[in-house]
C-alpha positions as CSV (number, residue, x, y, z in Angstrom):
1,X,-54.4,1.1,2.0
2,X,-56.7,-0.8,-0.3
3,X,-58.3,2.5,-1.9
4,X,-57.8,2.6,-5.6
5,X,-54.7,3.8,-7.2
6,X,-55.9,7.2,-7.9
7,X,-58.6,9.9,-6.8
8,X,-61.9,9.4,-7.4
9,X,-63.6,6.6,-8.9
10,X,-61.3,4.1,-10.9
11,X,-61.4,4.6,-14.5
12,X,-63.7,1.3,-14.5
13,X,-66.0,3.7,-17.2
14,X,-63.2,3.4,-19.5
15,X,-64.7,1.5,-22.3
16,X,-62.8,-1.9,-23.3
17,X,-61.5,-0.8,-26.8
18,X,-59.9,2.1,-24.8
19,X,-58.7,0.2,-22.0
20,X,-56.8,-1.8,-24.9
21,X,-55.0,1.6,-26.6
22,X,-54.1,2.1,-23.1
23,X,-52.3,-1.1,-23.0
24,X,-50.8,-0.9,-26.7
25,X,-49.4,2.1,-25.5
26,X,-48.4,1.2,-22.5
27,X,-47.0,-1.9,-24.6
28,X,-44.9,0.4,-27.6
29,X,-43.1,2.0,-24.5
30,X,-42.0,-1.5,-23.3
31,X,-41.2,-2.6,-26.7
32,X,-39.3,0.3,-27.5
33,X,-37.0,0.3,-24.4
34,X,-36.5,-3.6,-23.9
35,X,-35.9,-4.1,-27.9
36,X,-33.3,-0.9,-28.0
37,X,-30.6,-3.0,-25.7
38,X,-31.0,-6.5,-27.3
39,X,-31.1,-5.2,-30.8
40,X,-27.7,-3.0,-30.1
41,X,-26.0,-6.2,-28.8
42,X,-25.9,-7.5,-32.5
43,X,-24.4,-4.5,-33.1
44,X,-21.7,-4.4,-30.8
45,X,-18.4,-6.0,-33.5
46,X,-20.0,-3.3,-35.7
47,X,-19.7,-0.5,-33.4
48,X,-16.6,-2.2,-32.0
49,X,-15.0,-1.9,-35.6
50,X,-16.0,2.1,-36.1
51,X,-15.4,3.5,-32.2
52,X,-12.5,1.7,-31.8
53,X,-13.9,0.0,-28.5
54,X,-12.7,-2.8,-26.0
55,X,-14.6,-5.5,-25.1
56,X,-15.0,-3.5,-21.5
57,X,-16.1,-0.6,-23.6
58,X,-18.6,-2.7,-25.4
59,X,-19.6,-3.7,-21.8
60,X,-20.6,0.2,-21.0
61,X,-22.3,0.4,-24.0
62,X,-25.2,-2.3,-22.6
63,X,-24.2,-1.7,-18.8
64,X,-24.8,1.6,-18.3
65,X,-28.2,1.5,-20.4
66,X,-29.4,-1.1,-18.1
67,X,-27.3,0.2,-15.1
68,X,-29.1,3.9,-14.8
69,X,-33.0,2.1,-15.6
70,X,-32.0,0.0,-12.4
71,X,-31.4,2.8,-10.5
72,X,-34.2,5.1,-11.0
73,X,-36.8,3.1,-11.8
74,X,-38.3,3.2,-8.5
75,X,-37.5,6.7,-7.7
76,X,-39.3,7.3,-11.3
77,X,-42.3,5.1,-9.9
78,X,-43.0,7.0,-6.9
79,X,-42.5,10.3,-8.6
80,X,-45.2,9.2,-10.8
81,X,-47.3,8.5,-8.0
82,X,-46.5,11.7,-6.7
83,X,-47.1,14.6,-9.4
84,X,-49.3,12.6,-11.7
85,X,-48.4,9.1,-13.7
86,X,-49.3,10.9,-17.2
87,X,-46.7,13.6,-17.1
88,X,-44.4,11.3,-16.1
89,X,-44.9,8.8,-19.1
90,X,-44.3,11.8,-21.4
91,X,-41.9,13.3,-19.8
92,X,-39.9,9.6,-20.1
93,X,-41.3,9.3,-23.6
94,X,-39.3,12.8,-24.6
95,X,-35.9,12.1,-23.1
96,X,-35.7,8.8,-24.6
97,X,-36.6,9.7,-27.9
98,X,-34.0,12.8,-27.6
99,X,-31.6,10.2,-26.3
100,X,-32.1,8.2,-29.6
101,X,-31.3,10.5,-31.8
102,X,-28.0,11.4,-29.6
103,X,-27.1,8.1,-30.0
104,X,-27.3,7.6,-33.8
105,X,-25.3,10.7,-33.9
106,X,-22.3,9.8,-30.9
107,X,-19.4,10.9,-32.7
108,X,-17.2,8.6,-29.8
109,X,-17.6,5.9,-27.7
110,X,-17.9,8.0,-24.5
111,X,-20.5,10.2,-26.1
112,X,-22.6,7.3,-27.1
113,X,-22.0,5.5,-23.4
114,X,-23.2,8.8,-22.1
115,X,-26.4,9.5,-24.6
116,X,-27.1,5.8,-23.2
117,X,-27.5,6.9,-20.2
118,X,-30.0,9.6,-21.4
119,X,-31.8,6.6,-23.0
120,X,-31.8,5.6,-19.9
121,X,-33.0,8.5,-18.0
122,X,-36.7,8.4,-19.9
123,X,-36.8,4.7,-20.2
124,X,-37.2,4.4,-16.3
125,X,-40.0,6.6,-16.4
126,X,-41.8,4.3,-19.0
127,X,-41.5,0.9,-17.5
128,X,-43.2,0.9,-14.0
129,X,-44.9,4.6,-14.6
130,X,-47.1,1.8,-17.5
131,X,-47.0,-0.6,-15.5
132,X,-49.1,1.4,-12.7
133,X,-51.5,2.8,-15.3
134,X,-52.0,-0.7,-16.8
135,X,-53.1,-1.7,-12.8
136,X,-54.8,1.3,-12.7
137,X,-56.9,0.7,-16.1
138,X,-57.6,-2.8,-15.6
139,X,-59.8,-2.8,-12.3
140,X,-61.2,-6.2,-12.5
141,X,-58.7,-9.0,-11.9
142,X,-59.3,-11.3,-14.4
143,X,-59.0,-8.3,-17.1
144,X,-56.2,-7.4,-14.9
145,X,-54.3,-10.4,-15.1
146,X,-54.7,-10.7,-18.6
147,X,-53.2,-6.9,-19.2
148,X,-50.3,-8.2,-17.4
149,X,-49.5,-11.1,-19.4
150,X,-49.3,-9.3,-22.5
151,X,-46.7,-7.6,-20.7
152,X,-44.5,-10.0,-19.9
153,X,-45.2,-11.1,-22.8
154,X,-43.8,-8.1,-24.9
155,X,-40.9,-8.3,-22.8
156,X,-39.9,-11.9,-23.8
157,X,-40.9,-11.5,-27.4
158,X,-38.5,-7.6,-27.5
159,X,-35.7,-9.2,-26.0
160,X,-35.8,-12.5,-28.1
161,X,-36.4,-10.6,-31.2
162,X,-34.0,-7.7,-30.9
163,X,-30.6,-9.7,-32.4
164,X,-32.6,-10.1,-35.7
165,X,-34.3,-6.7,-35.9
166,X,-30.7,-5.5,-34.7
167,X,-28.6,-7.7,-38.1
168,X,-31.4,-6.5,-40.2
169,X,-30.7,-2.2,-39.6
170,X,-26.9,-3.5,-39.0
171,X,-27.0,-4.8,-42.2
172,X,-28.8,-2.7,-44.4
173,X,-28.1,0.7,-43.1
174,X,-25.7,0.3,-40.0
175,X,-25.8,0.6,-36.6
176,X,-27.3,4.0,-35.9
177,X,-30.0,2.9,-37.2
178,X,-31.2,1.1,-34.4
179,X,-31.8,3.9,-32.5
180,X,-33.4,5.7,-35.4
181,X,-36.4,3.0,-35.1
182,X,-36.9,4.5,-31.4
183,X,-38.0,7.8,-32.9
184,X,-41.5,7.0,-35.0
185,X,-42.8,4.4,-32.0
186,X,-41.8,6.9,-29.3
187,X,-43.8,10.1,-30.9
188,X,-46.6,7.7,-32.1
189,X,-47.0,6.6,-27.8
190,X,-46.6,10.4,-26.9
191,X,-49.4,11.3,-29.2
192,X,-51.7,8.6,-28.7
193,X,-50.7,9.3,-24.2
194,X,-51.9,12.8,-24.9
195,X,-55.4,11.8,-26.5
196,X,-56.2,8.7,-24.8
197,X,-54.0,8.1,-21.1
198,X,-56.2,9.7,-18.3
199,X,-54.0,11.2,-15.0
200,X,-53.9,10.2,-12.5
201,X,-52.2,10.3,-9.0
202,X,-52.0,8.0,-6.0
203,X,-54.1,9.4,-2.9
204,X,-51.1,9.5,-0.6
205,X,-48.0,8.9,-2.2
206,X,-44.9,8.2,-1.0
207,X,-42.6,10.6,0.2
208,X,-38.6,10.9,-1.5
209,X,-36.6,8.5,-0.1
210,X,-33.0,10.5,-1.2
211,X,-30.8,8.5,1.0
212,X,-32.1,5.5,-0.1
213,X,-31.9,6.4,-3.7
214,X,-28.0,7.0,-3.5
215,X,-27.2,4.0,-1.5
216,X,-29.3,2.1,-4.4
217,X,-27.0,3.8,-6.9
218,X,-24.2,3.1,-5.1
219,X,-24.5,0.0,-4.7
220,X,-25.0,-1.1,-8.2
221,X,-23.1,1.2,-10.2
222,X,-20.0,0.6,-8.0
223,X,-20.8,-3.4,-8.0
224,X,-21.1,-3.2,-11.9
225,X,-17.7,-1.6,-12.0
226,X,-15.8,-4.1,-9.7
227,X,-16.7,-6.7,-12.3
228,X,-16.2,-5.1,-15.4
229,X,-13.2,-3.1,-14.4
230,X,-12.0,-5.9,-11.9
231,X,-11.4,-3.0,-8.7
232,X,-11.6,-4.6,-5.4
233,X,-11.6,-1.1,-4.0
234,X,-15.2,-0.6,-6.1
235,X,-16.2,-4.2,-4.9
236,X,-15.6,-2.8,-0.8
237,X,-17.4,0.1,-1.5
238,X,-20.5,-2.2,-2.9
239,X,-20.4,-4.2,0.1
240,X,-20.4,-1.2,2.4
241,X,-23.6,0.5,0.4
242,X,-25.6,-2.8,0.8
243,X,-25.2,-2.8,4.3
244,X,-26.3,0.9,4.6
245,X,-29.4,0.1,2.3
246,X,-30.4,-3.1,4.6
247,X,-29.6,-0.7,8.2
248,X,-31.2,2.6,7.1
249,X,-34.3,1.7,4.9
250,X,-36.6,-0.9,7.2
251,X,-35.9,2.9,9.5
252,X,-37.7,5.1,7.2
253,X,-41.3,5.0,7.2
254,X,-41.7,5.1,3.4
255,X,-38.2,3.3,2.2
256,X,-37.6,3.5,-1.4
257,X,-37.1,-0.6,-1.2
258,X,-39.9,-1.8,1.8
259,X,-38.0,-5.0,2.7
260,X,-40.8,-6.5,3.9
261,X,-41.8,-7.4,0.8
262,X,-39.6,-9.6,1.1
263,X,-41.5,-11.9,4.0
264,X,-43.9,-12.2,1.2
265,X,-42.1,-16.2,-1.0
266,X,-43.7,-15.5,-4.0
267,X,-42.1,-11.8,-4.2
268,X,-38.7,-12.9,-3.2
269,X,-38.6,-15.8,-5.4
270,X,-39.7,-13.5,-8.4
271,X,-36.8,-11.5,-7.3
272,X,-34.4,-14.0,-7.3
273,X,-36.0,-15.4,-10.8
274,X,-35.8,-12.2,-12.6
275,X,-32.2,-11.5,-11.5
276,X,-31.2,-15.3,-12.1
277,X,-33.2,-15.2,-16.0
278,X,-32.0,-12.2,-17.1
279,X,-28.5,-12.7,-16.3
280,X,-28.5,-15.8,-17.8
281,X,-30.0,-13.6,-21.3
282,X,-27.8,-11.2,-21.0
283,X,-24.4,-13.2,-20.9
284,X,-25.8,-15.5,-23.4
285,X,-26.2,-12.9,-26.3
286,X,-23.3,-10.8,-25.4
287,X,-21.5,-14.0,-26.3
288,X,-23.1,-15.5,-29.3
289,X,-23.2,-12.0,-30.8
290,X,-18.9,-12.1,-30.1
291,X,-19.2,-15.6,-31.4
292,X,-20.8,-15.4,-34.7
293,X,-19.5,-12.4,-36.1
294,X,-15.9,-12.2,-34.6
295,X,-15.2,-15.8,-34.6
296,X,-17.6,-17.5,-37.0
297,X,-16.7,-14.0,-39.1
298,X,-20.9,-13.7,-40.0
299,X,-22.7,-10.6,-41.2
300,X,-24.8,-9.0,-38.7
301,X,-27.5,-10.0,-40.5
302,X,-26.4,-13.4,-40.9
303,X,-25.6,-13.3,-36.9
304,X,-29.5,-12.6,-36.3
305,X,-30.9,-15.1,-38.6
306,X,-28.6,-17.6,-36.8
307,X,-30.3,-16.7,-33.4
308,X,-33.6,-16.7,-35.3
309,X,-34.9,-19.9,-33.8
310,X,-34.2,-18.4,-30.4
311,X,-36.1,-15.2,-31.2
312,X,-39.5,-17.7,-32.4
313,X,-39.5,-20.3,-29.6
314,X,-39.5,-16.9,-27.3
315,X,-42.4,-15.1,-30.0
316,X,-44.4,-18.5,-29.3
317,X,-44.1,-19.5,-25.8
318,X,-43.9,-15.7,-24.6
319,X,-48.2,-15.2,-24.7
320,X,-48.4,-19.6,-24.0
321,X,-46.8,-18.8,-20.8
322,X,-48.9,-16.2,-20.0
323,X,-52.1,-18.1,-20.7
324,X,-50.6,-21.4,-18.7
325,X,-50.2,-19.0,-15.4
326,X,-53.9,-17.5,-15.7
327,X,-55.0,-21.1,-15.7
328,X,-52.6,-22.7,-13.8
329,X,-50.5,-20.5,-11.8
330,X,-47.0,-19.5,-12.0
331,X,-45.3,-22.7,-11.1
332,X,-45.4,-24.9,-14.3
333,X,-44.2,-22.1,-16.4
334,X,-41.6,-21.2,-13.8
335,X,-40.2,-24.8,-13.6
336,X,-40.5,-25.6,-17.4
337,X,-38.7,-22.3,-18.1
338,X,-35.5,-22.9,-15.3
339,X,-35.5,-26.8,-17.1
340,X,-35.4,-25.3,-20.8
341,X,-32.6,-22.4,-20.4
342,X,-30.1,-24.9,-18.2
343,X,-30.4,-27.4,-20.8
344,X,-29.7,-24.9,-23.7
345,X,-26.8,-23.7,-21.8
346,X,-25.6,-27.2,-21.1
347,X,-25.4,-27.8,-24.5
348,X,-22.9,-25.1,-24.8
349,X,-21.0,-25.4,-21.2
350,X,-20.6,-29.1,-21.4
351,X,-20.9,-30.0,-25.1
352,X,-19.5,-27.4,-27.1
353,X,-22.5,-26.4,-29.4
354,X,-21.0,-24.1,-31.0
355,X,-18.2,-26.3,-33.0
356,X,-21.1,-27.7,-34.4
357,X,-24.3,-25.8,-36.1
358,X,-27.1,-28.7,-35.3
359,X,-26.2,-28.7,-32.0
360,X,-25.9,-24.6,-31.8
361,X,-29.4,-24.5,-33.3
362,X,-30.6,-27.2,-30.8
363,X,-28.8,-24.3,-28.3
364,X,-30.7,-21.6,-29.3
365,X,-34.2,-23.0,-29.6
366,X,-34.1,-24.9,-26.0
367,X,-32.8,-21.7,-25.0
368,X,-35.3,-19.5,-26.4
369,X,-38.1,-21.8,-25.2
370,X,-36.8,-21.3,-21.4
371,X,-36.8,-17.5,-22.0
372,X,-39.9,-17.4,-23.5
373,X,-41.8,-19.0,-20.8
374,X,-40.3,-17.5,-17.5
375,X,-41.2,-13.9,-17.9
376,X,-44.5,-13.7,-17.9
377,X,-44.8,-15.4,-14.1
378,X,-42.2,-13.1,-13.0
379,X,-44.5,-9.5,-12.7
380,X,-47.2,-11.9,-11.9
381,X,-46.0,-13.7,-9.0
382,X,-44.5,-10.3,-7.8
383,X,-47.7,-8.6,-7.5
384,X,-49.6,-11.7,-5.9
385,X,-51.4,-11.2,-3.1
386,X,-50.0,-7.5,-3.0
387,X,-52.1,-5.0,-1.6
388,X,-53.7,-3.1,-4.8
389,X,-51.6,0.5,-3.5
390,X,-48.6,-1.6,-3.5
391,X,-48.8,-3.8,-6.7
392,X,-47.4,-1.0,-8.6
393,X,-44.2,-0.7,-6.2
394,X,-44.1,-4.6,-6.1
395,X,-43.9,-4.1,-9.9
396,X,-41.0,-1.6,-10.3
397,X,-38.9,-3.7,-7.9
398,X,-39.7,-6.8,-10.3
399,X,-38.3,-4.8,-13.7
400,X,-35.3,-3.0,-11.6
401,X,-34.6,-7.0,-10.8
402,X,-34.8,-8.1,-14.6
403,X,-32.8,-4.9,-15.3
404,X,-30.1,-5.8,-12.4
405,X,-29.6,-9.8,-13.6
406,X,-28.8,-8.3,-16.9
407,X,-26.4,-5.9,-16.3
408,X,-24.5,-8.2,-13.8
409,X,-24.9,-11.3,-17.1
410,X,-23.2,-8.5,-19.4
411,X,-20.6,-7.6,-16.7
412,X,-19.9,-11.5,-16.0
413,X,-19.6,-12.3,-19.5
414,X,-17.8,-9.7,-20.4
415,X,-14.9,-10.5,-17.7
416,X,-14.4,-14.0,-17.7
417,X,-14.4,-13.8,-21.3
418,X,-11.7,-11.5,-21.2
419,X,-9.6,-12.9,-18.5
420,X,-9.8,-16.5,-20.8
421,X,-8.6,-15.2,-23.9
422,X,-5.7,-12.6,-22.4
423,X,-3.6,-14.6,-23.5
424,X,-4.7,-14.9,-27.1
425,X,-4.3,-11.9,-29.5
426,X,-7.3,-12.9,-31.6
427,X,-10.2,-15.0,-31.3
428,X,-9.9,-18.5,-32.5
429,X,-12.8,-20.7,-32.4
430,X,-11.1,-23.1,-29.6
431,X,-9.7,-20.2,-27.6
432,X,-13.3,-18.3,-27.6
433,X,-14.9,-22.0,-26.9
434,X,-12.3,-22.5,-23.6
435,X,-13.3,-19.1,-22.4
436,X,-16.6,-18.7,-23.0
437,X,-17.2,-22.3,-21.1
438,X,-17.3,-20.9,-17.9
439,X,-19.9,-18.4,-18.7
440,X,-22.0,-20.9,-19.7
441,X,-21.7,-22.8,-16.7
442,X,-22.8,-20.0,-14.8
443,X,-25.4,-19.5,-17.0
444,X,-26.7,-23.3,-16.7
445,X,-26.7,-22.3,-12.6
446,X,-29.1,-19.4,-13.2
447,X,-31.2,-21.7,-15.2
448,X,-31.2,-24.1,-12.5
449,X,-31.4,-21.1,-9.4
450,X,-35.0,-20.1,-11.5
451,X,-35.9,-23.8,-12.0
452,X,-35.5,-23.9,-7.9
453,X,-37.3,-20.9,-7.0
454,X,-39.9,-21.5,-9.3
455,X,-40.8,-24.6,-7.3
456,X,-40.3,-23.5,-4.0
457,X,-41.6,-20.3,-3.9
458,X,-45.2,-20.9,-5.5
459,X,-46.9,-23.6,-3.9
460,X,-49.5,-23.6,-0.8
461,X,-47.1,-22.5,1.8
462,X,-45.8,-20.0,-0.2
463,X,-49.3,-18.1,-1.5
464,X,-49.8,-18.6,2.7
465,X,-46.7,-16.3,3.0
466,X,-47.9,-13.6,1.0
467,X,-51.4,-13.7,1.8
468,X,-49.7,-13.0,5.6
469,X,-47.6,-10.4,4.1
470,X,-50.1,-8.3,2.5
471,X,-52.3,-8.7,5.9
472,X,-49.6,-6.9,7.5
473,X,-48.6,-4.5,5.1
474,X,-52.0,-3.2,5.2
475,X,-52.3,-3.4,8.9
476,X,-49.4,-1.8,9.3
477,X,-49.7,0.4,6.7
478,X,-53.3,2.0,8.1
479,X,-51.1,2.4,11.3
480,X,-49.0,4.7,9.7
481,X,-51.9,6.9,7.9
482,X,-53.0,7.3,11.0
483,X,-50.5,8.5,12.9
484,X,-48.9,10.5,9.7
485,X,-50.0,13.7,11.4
486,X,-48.5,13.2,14.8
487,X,-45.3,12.2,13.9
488,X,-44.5,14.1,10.2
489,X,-42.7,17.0,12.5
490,X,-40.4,14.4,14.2
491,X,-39.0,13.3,11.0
């Protein structure tokens, strides 16, 4: 189980200026797909105002972007694995671009909700599929661990940046224009994958896990709904798919979620980090996008210039963070980061930041600070320790995490706002401020939940945990390759 990731030798002859197209490539399908769903969330009174959309329906629009990546991006990981991580990339590079262009051109707000979900479709092919060639590029660790912090890094810096990129197109052109920008970075990575990304395959990969899949599905798409849509009924059948994923997959010899990952503390704890963090983003821009343009009554643009500082603490202390973990491992950015975004959301939970612009700015740049740092540790601590064959699944369970938190933020924020002003027939600024408050409680809790994981779940006892882990993954693993031929006709 520790061969290389494809056949043959590793593509260690790859000379280091194309080992670092491979990464900007890898790097423009990241921007593209984490940049799409926090620019549109600027855009959400705008689209409100033309579609004639409910908050709920504003919900969908970001939920079942982020909804359908969760779901498949694992599936889309192993397929890659399977028939070749190359065609895959493109393949995902195609039906997001197509979904794009659907999307500036939704003539509804179901259509749109549903091109989404094409968006959707390719983007889970681009997220871990990269991530697995950037693994797969990068054979030396130190090379390695620098590919991955760039990364995170583009994560932090797309989602912080996304509100003013998304109140610039808003503004000038309107809000099908932010899909538009999806079209010239997309064909520019398919072109550049077709001249410079080698194939490649992993040596046994693993085999459909189609139950699994469905439960995984189940589980969150029916979860989502409950809290949107408030449905007990959906909330049962939630509970009853989690406890078919946690009976039937540590049964199957190649689960689509291996759950003993999660002996390993680093790996849980970046679970429960990436979950935690990007709830905590995703309720808190769904809000101040609400905030400043349907109560404070600001432009789009004007919206996005507000959250400005936000977007440049994240720009800065996006690549700082992932130069602090190569030299000092994950836990100082991890603590720093779960500090930073409870305090920014304190400001607002307990002190009502937004009545006054000072203290809303103060909001936004502790905030963006906190989110800045704690992504870069997040793909890093997942994949410590990992078996090389299993960094890349370590990976894709990291981003489905990041992709899960902010769905569930977006759902969260979205219901307790509404339940808080049902009362009210428009937003005033003391109504929104009452309702929003509990959000940002919850919100300050995340920040605290990563500040807590982040200290637990990276010292001495936990690297011991993973290093014990990854022994028996690859123990147990071997056991299985060897016996594969026995016991294939039994299953």
């Amino acid at each position: 189980m520790s061969e290389p990731l494809q056949p043959g030798p590793p593509k260690a002859g790859l000379s280091r200026g194309r080992q670092r197209i491979v990464l900007a490539i890898c790097c423009m399908s990241l921007l593209i797909v984490s940049l799409d769903n926090t620019a549109l969330n600027v855009a959400l009174p705008s689209l409100q105002r033309e579609l004639h959309a409910s908050v709920s329906g504003l919900q969908w629009t970001i939920d079942a972007y982020t909804l359908v990546l969760a779901s498949l991006l694992m599936l889309s990981g192993s397929t890659a694995d399977r028939i070749g991580r190359r065609k895959v990339f493109l393949t995902g590079l195609v039906l997001f671009v197509l979904g794009s262009l659907l999307c500036s051109l939704a003539p509804s707000l179901e259509a749109l909700i549903a091109f989404r979900m094409v968006q959707a479709v390719g983007g889970s092919m681009l997220n871990p599929v990269a991530m697995s060639i950037i693994i797969n590029t990068f054979t030396e660790p130190a090379a390695r661990a620098r590919a991955i912090g760039a990364w995170g890094a583009v994560v932090g810096v797309s989602m912080a940046t996304g509100p003013l990129v998304g109140g610039l197109l808003v503004q000038s052109v309107g809000w099908r224009a932010i899909f538009w920008v999806n079209l010239p970075i997309g064909l520019a990575a398919l072109l550049l994958t077709l001249r410079y990304v080698p194939e490649s395959r992993a040596p046994r990969p693993r085999r459909p896990d189609p139950v699994g899949q469905i439960l995984v599905t189940l589980l969150l798409g029916s979860l989502t709904y409950a809290i949107i849509e408030t449905s007990v009924l959906f909330a049962g059948i939630a509970g009853l798919a989690l406890v078919g994923v946690l009976l039937y997959e540590p049964r199957r010899r190649e689960p689509l979620i291996d759950l003993r990952f999660f002996r390993s503390a680093p790996f849980s704890g970046a679970t429960v980090i990436a979950v935690c963090a990007f709830s905590a983003l995703g309720a808190f821009l769904f809000l101040n996008t609400l905030y400043l343009q349907d109560v404070r009554g600001l432009s789009a643009l004007h919206a996005g210039l507000f959250m400005l500082p936000m977007a440049a603490m994240t720009f800065v202390f996006a690549p700082l963070s992932g130069r602090l973990v190569g030299a000092r491992g994950p836990r100082p950015s991890l603590v720093l980061a779960g500090t930073a975004m409870a305090a920014g959301a304190l400001l607002f939970a307990a002190f009502h930041a937004e009545t006054s612009t000072p203290m809303l700015f103060t909001g936004y740049v502790v905030f963006g600070i906190g989110f800045g740092l704690v992504n870069a540790p997040i793909t890093n601590t997942a994949v410590s320790g990992m078996p090389r064959a299993q960094a890349g699944v370590a990976a894709a369970v990291a981003s489905t995490s990041r992709q899960i938190g902010q769905t569930l933020g977006v759902a969260v924020a979205g219901a307790v706002l509404t339940t808080g002003l049902a009362s009210a027939a428009t937003y005033t600024t003391e109504g929104f401020v009452e309702a929003s408050k509990p959000v940002y409680w919850i919100v300050t809790g995340c920040g605290l939940a990563v500040l807590l994981a982040g200290a637990l779940t990276s010292g001495s006892w936990a690297r011991g945990t993973a290093e014990r882990t990854a022994r028996r993954l690859e123990a147990e693993g071997g056991l299985q390759t060897t016996t594969k031929a026995s016991t294939s006709r039994h299953e």
